[in-house]
C-alpha positions, 0 to 999 in steps of 0.5 A: 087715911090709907096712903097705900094708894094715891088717885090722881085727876088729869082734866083734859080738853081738846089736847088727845094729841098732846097728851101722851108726855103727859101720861108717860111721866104718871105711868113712870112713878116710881110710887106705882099703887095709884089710879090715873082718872083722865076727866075729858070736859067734852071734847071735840077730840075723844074718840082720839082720847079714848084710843090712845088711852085703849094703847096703853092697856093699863090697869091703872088708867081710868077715863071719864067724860063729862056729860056736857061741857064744864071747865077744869074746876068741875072736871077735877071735881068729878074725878075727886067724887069718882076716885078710889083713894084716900090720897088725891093729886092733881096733874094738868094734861100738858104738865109733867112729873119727874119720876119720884114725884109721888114717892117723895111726897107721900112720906110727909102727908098727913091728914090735915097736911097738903104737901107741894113741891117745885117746878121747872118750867119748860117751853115748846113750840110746833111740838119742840122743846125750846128750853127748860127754866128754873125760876125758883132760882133762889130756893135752897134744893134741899129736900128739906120740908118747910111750913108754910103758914099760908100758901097765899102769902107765900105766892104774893106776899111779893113781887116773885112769879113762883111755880109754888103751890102749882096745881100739879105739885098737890098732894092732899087727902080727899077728905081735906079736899072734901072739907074744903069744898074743893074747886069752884065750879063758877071760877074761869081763872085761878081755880088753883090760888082758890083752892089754896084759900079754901084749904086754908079755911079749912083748917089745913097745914102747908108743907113744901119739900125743896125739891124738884117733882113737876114740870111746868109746861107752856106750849106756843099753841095755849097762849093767852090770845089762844085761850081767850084770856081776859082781865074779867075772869080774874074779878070774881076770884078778886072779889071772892076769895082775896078780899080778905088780904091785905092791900098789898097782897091784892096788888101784887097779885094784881101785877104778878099775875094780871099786868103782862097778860094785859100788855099782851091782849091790850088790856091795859086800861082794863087793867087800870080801872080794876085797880080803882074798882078793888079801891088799891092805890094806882101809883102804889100798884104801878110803881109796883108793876114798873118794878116786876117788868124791870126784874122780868126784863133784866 
């Protein structure tokens, strides 16, 4: 593996306007052999895409679009197969890297080794920002790097939302990725978390330096409501690629990620009989869910 030169996939879809902060922290790395493959997914915006990509006049910017309309799955997918590296990233288009990102990582990667690291969160409305979170609050910022046995367990073994093992903190070769499979095309939801699993299968080594590289970004404008967010999309990845964990696993997942977006969309009886579907124990999984919003309201 030649780690001389990192290809990093951004998919992008109908956000030419809000893009460019994203953009800049890549153009910033400090790392700077790499390409940037922005995969438009069809979107309504391109020609304003494509110009402001002909601003920057950068060599290390490469823009493709799908031929018609996929999802984030397929758009990454189609930037991994077009890529030139042996090393792939990923970065959303309205996340952000901290300057080192690549640099700090790049010295731990091996072949079979996924590298990830830590995220603030920060939160903007009408273009603003409102504030920048840390919510990994009780990990050590050491810069040490710590084996993670499997990046699932990690994220739901508990009650915690961690932005840990995020899509845009990755780094991996292509050939693991290729190996894995890489994203599933049919999933809506939680192409992130499925990759995890897919990795894991194959036979790939986790690390997680504690420091952070990325910042996760929630805009006002890509709220649940907005994006049209519902508890049907999370039943295929469940089914699919969970089923192969414990209980507990699946119902802190199941609040962890599913129970405050279904108070928010008035989804909550759905929420519900997805328990009795997966076969959890409701007061188990509700007692579990009264626990994670009283930590959420504290």
């Amino acid at each position: 593996m030649d780690k001389s030169f990192v290809s990093i996939v951004m998919p992008i879809f109908n956000r030419a306007s809000r893009v460019k902060t994203s953009i800049d922290s890549v153009l910033s790395q400090t790392f700077t052999s790499y390409e940037l493959i922005i995969v438009d997914d069809f979107s309504d915006d391109f020609d304003e895409l494509s110009n402001l990509v002909d601003s920057y006049e950068s060599e290390h910017i490469k823009l493709l679009r799908l031929p018609n309309k996929g999802n984030g799955a397929i758009a990454r997918n189609y930037g991994v197969q077009h890529s030139k590296g042996d090393v792939i990233c990923f970065i959303d288009s309205d996340d952000q890297w901290l300057p080192d990102k690549l640099e700090k990582q790049i010295q731990y990667l091996e072949q079979d080794i996924v590298i990830t690291s830590l995220s603030k969160i920060q939160t903007i409305k009408n273009g603003r920002k409102l504030h920048t979170k840390i919510i990994n609050e009780e990990l050590p910022i050491s810069g040490e790097v710590e084996i993670v046995d499997d990046p699932i367990l990690a994220l739901f073994g508990g009650l915690t939302s961690k932005l840990v093992f995020q899509t845009s903190t990755l780094m991996m070769s292509k050939e693991l990725f290729q190996k894995s499979g890489g994203f599933d095309p049919d999933l809506l939801r939680h192409q992130d978390y499925q990759l995890l699993v897919c990795l894991k299968s194959a036979k790939a080594k986790f690390r997680k330096i504690n420091i952070y590289t990325n910042i996760y970004v929630k805009d006002s404008q890509d709220s649940i409501k907005n994006k049209g967010w519902t508890i049907e999309r999370s039943k295929t990845f469940l089914r699919k690629y969970l089923k192969s964990y414990k209980n507990d696993v699946q119902a802190n997942f199941i609040v962890v990620q599913l129970f405050g977006p279904s108070l928010k969309t008035h989804s909550l009886l759905k929420w519900l009989c997805l328990i009795f579907e997966l076969r959890l124990n409701p007061i188990k999984v509700c007692c579990k869910a009264t626990v994670f919003l009283y930590k959420r309201l504290r």
